[in-house]
mmCIF file as Biopython writes it, N, C-alpha, C and O atoms, coordinates in Angstrom:
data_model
#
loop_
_atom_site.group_PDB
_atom_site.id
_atom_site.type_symbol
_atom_site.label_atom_id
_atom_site.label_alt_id
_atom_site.label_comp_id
_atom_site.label_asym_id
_atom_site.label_entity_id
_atom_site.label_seq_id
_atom_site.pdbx_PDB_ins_code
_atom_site.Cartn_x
_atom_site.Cartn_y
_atom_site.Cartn_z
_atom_site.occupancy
_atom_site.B_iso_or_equiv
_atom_site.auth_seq_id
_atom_site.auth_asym_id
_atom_site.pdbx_PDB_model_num
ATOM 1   N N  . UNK A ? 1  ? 27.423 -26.342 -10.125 1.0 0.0 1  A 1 
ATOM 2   C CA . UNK A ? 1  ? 28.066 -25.672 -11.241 1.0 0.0 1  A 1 
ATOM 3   C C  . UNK A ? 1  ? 28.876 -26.714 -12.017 1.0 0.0 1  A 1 
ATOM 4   O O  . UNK A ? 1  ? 29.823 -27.376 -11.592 1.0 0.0 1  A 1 
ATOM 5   N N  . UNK A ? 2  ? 28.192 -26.738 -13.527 1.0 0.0 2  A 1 
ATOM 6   C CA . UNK A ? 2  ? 28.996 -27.726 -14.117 1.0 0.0 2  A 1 
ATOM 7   C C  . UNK A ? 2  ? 30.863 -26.820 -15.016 1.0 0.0 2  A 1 
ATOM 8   O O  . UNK A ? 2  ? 30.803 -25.607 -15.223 1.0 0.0 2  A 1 
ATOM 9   N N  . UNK A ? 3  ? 31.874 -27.385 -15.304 1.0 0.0 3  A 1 
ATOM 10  C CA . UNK A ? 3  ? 33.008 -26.827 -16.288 1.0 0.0 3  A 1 
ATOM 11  C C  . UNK A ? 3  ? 32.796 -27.717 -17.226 1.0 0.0 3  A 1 
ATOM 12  O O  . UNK A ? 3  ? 32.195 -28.792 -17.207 1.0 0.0 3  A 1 
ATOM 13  N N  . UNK A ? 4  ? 33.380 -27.125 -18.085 1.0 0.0 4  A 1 
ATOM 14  C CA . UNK A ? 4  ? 34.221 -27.308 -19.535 1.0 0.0 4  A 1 
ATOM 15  C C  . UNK A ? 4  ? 35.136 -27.125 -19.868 1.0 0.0 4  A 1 
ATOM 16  O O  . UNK A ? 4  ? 35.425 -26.056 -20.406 1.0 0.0 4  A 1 
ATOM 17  N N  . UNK A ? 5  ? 36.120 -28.255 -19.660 1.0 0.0 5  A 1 
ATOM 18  C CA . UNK A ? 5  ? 37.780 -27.316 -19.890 1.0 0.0 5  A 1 
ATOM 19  C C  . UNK A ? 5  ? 37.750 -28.265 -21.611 1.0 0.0 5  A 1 
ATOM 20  O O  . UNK A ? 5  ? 37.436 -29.395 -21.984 1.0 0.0 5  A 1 
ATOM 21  N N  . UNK A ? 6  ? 38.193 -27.203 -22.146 1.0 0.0 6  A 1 
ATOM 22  C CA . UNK A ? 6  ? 38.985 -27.604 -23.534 1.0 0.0 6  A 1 
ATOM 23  C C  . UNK A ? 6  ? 40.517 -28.065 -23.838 1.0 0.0 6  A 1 
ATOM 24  O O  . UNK A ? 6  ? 41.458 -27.273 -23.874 1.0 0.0 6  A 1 
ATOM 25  N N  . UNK A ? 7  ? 40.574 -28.826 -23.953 1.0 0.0 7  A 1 
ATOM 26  C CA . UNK A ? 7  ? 42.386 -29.625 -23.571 1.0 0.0 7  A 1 
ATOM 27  C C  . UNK A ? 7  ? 42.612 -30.001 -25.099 1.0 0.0 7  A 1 
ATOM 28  O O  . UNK A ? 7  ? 41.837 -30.829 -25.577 1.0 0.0 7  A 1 
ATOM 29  N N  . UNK A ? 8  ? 43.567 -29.488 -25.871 1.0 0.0 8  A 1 
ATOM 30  C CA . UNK A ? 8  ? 43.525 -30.399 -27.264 1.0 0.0 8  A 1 
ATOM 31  C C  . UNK A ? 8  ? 44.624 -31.282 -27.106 1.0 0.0 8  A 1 
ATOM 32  O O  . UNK A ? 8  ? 45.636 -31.268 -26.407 1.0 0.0 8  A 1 
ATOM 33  N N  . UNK A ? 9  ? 44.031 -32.238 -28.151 1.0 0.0 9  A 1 
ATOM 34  C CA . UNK A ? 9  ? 44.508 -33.904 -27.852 1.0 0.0 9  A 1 
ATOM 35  C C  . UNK A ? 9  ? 45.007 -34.501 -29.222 1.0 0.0 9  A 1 
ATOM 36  O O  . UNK A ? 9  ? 44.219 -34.245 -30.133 1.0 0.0 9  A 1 
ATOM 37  N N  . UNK A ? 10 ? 45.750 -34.990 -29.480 1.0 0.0 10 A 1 
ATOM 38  C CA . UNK A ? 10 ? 45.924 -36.172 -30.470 1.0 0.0 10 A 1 
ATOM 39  C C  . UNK A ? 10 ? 45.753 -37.591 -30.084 1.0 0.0 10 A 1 
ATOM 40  O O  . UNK A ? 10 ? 45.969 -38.204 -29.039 1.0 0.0 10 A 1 
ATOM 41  N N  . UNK A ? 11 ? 45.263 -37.949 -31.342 1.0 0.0 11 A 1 
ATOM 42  C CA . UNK A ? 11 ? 45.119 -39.934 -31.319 1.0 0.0 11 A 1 
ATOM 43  C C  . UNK A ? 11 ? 45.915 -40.356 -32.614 1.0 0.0 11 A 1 
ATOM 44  O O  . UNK A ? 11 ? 45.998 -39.712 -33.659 1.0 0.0 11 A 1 
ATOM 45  N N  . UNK A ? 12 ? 46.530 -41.678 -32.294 1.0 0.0 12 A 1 
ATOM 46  C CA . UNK A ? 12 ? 47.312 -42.150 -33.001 1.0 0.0 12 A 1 
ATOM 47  C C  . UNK A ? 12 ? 46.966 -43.756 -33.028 1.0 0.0 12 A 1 
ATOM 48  O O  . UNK A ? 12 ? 46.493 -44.355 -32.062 1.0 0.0 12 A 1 
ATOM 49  N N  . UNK A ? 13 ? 47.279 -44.350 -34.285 1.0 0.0 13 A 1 
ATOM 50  C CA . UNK A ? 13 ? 47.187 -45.679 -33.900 1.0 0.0 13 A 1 
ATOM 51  C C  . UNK A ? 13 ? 48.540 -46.126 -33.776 1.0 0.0 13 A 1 
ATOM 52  O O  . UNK A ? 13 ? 49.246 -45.386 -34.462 1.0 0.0 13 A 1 
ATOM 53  N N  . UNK A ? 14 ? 49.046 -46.794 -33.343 1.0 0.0 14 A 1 
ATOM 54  C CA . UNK A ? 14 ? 50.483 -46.738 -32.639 1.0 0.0 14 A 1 
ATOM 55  C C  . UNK A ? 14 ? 50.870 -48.396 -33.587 1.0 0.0 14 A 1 
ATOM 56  O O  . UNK A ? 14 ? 49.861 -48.770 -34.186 1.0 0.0 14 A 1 
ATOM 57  N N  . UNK A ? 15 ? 51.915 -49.216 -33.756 1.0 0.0 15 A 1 
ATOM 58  C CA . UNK A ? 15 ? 52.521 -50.041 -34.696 1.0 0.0 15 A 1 
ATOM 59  C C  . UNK A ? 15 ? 52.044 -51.481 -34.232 1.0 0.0 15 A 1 
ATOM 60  O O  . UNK A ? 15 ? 51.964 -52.504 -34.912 1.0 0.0 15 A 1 
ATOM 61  N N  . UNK A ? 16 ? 51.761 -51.294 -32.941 1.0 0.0 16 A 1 
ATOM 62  C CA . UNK A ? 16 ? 50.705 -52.473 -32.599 1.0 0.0 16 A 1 
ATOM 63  C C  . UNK A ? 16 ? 49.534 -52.673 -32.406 1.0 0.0 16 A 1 
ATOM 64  O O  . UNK A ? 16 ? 49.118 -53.493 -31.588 1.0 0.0 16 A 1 
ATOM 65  N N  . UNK A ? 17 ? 48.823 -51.958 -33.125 1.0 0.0 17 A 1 
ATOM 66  C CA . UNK A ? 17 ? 47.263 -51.863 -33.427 1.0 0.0 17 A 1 
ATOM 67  C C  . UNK A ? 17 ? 46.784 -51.345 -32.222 1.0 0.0 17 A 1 
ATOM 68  O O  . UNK A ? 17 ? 45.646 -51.766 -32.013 1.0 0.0 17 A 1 
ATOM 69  N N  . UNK A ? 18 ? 47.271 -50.462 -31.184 1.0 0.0 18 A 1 
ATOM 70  C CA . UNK A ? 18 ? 46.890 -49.720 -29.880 1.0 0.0 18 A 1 
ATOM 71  C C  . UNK A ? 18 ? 46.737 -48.291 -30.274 1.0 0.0 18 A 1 
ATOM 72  O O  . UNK A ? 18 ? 47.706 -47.660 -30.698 1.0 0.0 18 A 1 
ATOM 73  N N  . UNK A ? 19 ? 45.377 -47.677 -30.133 1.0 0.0 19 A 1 
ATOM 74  C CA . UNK A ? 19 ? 45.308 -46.553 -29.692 1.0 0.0 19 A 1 
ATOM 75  C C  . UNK A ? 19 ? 45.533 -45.611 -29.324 1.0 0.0 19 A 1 
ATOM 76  O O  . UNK A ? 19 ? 44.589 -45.158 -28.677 1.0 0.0 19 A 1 
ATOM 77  N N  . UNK A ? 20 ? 46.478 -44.883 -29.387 1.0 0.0 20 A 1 
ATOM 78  C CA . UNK A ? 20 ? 47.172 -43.825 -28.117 1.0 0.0 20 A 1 
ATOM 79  C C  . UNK A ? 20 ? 46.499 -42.270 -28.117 1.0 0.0 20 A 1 
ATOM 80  O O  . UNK A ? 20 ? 46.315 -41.559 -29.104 1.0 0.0 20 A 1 
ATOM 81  N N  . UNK A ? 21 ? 46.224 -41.999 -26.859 1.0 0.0 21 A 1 
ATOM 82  C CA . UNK A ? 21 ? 45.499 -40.425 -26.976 1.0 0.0 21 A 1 
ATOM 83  C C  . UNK A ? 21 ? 46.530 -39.600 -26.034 1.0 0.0 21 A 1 
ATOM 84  O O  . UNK A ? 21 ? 47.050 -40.130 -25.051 1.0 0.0 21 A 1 
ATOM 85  N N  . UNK A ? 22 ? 46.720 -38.587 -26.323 1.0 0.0 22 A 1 
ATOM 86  C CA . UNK A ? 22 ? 47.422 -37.787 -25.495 1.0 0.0 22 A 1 
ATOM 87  C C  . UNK A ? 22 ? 46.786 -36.235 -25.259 1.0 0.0 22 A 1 
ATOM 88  O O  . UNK A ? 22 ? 45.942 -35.738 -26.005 1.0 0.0 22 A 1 
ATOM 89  N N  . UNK A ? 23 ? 47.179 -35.782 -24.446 1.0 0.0 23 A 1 
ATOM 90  C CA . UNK A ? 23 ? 47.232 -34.243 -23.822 1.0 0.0 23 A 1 
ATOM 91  C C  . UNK A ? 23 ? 47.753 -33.489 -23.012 1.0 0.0 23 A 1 
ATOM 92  O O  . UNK A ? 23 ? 47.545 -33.736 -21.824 1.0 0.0 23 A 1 
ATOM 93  N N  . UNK A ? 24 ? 48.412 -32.583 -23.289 1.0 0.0 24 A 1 
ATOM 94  C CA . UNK A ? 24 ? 48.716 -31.691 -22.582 1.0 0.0 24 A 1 
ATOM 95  C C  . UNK A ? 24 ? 48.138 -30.745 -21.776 1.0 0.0 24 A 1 
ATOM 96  O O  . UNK A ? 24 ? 47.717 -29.773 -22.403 1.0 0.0 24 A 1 
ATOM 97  N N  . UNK A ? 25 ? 47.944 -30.707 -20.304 1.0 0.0 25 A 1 
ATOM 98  C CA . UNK A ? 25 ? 47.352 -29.968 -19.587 1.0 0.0 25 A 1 
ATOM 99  C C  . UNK A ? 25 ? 47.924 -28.826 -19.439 1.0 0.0 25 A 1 
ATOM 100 O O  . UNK A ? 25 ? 47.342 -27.776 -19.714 1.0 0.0 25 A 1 
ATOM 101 N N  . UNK A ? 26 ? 49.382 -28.889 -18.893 1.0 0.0 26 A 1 
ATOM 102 C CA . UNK A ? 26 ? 49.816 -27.121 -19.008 1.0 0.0 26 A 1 
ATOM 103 C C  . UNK A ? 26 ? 51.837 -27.735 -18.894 1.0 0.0 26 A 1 
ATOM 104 O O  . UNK A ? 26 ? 52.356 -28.691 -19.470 1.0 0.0 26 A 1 
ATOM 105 N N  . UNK A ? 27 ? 51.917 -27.608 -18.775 1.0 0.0 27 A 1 
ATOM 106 C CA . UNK A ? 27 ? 53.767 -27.194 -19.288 1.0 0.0 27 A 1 
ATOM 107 C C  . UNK A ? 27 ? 54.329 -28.508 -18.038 1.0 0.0 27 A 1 
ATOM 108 O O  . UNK A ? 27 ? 54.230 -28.093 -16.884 1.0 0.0 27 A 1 
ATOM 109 N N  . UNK A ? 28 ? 54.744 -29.611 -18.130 1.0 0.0 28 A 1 
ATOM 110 C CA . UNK A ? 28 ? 55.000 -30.602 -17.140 1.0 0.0 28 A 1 
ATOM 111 C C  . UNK A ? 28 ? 54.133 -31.673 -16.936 1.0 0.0 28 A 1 
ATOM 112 O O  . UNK A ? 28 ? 54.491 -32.826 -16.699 1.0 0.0 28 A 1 
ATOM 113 N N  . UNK A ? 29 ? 52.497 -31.104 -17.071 1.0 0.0 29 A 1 
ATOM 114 C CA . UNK A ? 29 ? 52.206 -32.282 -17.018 1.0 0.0 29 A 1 
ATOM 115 C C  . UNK A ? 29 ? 50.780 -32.588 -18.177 1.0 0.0 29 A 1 
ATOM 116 O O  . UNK A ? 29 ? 49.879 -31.795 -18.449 1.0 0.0 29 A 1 
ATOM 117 N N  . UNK A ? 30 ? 50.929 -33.662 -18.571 1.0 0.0 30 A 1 
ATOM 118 C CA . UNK A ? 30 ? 50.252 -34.112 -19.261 1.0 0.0 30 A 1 
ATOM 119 C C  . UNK A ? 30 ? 49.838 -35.839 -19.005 1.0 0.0 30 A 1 
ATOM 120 O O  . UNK A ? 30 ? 50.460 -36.519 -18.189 1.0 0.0 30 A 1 
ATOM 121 N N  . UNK A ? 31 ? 48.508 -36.484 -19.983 1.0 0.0 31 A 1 
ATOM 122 C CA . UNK A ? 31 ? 47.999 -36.917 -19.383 1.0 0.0 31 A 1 
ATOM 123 C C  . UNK A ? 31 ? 48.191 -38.239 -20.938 1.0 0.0 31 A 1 
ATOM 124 O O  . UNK A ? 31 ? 48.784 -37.809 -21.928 1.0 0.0 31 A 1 
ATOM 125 N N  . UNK A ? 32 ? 47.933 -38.954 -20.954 1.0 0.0 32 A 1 
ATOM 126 C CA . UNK A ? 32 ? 47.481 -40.716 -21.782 1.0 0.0 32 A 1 
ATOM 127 C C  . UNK A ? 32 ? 46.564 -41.143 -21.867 1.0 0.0 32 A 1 
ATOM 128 O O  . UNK A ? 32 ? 46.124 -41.096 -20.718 1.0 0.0 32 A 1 
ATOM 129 N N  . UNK A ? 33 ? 45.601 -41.746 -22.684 1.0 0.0 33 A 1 
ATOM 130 C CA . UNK A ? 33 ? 45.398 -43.108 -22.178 1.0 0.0 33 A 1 
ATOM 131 C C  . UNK A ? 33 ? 45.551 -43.928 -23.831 1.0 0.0 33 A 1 
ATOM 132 O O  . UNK A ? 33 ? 46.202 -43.363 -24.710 1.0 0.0 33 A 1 
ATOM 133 N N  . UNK A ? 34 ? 45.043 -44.949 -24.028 1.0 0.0 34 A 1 
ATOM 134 C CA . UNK A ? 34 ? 45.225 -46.202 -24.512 1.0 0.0 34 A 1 
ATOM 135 C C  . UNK A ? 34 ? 43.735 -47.168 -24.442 1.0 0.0 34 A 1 
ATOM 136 O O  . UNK A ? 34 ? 42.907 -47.335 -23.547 1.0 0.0 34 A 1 
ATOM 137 N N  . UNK A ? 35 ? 43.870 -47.745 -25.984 1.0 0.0 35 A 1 
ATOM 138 C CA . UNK A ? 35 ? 42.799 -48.383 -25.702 1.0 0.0 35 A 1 
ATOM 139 C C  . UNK A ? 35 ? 42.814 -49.790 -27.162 1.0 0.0 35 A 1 
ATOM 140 O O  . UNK A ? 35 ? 43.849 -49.977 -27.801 1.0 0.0 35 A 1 
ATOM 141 N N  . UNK A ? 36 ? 41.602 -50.556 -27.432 1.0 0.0 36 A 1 
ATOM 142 C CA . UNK A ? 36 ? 41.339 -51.143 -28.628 1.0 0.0 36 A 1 
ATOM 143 C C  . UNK A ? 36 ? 40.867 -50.150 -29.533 1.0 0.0 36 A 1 
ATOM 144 O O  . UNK A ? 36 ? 41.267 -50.129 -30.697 1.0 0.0 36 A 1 
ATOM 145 N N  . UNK A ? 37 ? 40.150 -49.429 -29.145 1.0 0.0 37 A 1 
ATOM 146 C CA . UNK A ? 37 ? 39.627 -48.087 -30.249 1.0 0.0 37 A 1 
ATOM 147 C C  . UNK A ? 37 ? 39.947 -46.669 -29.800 1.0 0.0 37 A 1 
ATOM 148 O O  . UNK A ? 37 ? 40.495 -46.267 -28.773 1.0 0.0 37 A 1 
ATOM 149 N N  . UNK A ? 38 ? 39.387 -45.934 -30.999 1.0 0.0 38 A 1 
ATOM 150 C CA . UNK A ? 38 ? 39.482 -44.715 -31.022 1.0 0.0 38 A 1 
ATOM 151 C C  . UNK A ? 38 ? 38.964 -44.365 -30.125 1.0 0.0 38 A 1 
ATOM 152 O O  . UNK A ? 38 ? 39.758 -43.689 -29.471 1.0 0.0 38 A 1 
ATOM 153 N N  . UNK A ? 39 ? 37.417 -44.460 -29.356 1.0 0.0 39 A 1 
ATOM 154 C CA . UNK A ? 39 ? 36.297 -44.366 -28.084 1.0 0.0 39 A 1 
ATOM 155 C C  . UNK A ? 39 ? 37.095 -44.927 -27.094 1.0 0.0 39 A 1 
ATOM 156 O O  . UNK A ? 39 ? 37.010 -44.267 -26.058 1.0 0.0 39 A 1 
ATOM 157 N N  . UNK A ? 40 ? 37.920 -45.993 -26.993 1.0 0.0 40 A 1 
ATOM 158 C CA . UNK A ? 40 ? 38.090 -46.212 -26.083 1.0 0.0 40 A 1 
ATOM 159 C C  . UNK A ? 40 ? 39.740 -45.393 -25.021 1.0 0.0 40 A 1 
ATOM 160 O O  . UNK A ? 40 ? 39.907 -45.013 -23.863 1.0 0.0 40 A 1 
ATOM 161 N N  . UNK A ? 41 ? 40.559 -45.472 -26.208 1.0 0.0 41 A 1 
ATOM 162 C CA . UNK A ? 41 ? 41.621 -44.199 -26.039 1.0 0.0 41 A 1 
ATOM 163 C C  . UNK A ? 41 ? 41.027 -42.841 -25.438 1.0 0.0 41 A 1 
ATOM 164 O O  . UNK A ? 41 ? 41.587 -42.119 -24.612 1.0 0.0 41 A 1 
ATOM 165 N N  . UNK A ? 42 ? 40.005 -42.682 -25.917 1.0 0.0 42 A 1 
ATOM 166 C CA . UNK A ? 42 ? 39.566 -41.448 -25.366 1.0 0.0 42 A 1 
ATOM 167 C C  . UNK A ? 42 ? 39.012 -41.425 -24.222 1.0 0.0 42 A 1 
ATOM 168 O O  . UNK A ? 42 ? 39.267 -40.418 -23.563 1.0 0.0 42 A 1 
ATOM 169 N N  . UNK A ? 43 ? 38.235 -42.303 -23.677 1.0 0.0 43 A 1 
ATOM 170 C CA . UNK A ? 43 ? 37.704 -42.578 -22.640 1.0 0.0 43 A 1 
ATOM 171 C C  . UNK A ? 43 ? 38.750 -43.113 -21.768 1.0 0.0 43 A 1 
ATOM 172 O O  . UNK A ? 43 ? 38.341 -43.472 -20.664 1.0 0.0 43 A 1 
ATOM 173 N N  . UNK A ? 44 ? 39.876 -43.238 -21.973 1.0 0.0 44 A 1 
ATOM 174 C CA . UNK A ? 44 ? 40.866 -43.365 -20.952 1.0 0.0 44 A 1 
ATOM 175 C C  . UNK A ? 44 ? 42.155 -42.198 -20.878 1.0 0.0 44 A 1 
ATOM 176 O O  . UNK A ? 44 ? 43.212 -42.334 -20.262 1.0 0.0 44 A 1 
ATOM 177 N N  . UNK A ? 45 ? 41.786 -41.199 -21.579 1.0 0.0 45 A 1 
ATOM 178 C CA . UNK A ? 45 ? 42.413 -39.837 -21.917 1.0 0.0 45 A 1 
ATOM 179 C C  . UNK A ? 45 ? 41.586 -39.166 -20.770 1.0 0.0 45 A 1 
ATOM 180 O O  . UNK A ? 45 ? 42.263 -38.840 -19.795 1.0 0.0 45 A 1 
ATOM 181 N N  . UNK A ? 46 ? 39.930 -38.838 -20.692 1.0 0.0 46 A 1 
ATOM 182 C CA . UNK A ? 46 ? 39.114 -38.183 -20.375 1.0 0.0 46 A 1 
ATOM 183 C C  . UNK A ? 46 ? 39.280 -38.601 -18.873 1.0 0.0 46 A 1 
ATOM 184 O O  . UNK A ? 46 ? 38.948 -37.623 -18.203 1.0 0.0 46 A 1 
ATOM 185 N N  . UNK A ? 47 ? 39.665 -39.673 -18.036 1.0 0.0 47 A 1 
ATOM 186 C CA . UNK A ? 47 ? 39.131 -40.512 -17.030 1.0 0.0 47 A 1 
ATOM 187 C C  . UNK A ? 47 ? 41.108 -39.873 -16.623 1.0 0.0 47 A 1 
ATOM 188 O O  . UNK A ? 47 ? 41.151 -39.208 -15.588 1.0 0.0 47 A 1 
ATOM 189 N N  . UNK A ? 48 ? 41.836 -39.970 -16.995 1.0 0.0 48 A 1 
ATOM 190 C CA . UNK A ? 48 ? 43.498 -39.167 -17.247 1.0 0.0 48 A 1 
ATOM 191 C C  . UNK A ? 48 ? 43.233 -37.605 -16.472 1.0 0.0 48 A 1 
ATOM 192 O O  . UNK A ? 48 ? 43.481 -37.184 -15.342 1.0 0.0 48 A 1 
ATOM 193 N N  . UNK A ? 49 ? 42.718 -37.114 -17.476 1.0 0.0 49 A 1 
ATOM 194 C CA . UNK A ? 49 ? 42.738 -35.703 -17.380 1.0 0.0 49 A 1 
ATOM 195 C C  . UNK A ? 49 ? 41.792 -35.536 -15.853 1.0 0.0 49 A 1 
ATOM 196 O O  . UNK A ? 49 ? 42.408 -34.991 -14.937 1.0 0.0 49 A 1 
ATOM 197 N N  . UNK A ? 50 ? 41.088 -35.752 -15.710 1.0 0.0 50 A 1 
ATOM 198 C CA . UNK A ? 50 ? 40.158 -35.913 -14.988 1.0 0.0 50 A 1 
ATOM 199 C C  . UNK A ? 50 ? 41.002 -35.867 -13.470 1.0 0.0 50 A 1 
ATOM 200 O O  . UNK A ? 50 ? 41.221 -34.891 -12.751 1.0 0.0 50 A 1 
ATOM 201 N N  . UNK A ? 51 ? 41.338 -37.151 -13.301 1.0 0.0 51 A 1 
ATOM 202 C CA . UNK A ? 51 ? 42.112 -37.047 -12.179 1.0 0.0 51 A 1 
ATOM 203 C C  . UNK A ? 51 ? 43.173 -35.849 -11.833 1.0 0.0 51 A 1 
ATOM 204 O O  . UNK A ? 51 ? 43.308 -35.180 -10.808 1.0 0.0 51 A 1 
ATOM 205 N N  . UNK A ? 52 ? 43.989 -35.833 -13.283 1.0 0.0 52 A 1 
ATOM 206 C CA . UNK A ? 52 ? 44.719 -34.251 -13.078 1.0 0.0 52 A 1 
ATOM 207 C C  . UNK A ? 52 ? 44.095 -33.360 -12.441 1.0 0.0 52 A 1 
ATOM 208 O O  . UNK A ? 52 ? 44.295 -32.826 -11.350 1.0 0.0 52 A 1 
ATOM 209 N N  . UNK A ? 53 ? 43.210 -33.229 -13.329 1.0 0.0 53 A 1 
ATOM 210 C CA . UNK A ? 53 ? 42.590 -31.464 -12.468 1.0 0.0 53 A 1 
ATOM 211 C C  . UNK A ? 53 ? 41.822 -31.307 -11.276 1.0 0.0 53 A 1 
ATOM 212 O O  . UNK A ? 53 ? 41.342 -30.304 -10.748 1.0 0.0 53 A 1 
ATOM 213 N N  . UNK A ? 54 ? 41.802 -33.087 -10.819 1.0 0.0 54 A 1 
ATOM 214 C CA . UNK A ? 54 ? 41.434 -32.801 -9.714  1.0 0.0 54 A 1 
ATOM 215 C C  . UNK A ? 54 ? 42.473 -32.809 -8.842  1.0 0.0 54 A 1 
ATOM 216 O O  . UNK A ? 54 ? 42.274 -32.038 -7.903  1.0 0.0 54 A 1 
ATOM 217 N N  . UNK A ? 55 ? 43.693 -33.495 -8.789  1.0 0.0 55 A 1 
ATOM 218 C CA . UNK A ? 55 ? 44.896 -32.954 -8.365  1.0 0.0 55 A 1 
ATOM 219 C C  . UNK A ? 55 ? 45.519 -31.484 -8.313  1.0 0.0 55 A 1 
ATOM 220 O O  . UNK A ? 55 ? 45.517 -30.877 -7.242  1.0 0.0 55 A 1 
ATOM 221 N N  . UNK A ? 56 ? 46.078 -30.883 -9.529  1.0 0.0 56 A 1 
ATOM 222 C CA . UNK A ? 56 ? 46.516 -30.131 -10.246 1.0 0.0 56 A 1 
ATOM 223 C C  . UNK A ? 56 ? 45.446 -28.497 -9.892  1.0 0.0 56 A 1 
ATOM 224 O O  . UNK A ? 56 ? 45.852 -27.501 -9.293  1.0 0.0 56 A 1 
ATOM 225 N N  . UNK A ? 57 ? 44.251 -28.678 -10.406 1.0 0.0 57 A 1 
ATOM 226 C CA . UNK A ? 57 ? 43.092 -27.686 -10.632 1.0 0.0 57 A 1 
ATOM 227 C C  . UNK A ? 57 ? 43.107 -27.544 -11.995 1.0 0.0 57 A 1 
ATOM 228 O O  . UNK A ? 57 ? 43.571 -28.393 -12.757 1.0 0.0 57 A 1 
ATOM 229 N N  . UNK A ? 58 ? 42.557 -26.373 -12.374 1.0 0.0 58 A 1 
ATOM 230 C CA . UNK A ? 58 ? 41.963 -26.155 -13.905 1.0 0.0 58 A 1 
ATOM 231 C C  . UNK A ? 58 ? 42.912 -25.165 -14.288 1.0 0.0 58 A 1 
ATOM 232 O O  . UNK A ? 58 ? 42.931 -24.034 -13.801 1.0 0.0 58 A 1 
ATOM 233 N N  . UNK A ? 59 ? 43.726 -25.593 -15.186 1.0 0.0 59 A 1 
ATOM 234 C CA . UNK A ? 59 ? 44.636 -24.557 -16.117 1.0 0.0 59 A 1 
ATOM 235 C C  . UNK A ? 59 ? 43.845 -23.283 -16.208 1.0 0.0 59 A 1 
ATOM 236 O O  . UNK A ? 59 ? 42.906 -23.229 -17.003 1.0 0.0 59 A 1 
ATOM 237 N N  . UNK A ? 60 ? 44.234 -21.987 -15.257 1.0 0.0 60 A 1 
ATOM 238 C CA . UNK A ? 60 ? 44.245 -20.888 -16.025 1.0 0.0 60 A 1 
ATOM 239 C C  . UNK A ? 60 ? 44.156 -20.366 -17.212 1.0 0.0 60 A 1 
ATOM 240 O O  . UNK A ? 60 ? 43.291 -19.576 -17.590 1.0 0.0 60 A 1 
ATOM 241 N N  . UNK A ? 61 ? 45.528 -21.024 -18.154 1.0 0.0 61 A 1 
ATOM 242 C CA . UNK A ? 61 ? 45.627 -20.697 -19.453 1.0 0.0 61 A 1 
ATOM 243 C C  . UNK A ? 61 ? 44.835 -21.409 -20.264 1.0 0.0 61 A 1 
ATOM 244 O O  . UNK A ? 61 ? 45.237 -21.499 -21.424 1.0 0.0 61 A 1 
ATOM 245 N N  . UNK A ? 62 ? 43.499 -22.115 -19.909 1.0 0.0 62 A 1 
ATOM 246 C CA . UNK A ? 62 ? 42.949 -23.070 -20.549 1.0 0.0 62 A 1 
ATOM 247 C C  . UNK A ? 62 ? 41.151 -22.242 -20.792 1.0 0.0 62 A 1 
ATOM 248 O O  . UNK A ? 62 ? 40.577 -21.719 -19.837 1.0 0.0 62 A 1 
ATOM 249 N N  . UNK A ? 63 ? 40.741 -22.276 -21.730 1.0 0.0 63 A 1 
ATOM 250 C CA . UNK A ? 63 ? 39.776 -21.648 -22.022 1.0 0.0 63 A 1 
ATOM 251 C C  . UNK A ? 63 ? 38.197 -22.417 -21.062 1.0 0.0 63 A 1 
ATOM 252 O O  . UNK A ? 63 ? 38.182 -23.646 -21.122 1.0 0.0 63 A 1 
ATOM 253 N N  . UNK A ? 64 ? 37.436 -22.008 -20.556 1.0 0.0 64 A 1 
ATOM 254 C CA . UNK A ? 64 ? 36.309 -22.743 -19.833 1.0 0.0 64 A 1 
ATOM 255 C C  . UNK A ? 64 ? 35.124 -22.029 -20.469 1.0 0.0 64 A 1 
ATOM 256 O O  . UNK A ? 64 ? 35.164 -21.142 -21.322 1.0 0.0 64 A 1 
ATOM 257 N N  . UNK A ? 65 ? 34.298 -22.461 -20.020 1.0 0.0 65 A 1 
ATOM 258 C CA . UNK A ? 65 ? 32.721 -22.409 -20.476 1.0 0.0 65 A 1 
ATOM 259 C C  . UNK A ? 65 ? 32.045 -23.040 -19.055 1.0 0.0 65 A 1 
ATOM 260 O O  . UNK A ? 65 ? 32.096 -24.147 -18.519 1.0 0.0 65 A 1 
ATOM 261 N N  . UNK A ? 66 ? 31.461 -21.903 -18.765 1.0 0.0 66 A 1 
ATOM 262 C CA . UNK A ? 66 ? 30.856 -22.517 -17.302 1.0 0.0 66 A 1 
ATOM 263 C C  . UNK A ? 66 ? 28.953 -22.228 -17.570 1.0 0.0 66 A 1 
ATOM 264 O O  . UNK A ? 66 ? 28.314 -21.211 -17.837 1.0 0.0 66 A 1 
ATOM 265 N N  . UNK A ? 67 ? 28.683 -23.190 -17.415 1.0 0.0 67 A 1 
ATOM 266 C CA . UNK A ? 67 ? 27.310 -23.555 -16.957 1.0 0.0 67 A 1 
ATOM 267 C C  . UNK A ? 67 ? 26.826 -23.688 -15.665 1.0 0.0 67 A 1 
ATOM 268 O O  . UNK A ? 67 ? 26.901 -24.704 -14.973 1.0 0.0 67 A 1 
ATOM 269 N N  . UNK A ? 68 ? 26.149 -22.246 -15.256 1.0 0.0 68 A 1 
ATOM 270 C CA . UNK A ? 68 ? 25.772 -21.872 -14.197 1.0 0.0 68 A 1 
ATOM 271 C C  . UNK A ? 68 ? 24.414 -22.060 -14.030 1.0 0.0 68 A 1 
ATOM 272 O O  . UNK A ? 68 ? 23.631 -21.596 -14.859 1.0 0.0 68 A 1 
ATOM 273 N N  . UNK A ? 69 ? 24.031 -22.680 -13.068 1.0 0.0 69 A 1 
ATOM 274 C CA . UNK A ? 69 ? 22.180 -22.852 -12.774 1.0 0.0 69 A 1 
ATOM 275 C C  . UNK A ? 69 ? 22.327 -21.917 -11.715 1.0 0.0 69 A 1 
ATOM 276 O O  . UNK A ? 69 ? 21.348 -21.576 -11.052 1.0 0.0 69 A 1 
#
């Protein structure tokens, strides 16, 4: 069984030409990452979150889409 959690995020380019992505998972904790690009901020946001919910679990209050075989 694959998920889909939907997490909304902002990216910023920050004053030293760095990347910054952020998200909020649910009320305390939230997640970063950082990069040279826009792809790459994100891919260290995604690889962030990731670990959360495997800590944490999957926000309740967070909308899913499950793909069931």
């Amino acid at each position: 069984m694959s998920r889909v959690v939907h997490v909304p995020y902002t990216v910023k380019l920050d004053e030293d030409g760095v990347w910054c992505a952020h998200a909020q998972l649910r009320a305390g904790v939230g997640a970063n990452g950082e990069g040279g690009t826009r792809e790459a901020a994100l891919a260290d946001l995604r690889e962030a979150l990731t670990g959360l919910i495997a800590e944490f679990g999957v926000p309740e209050e967070m909308t899913l889409t499950l793909d069931v075989a």
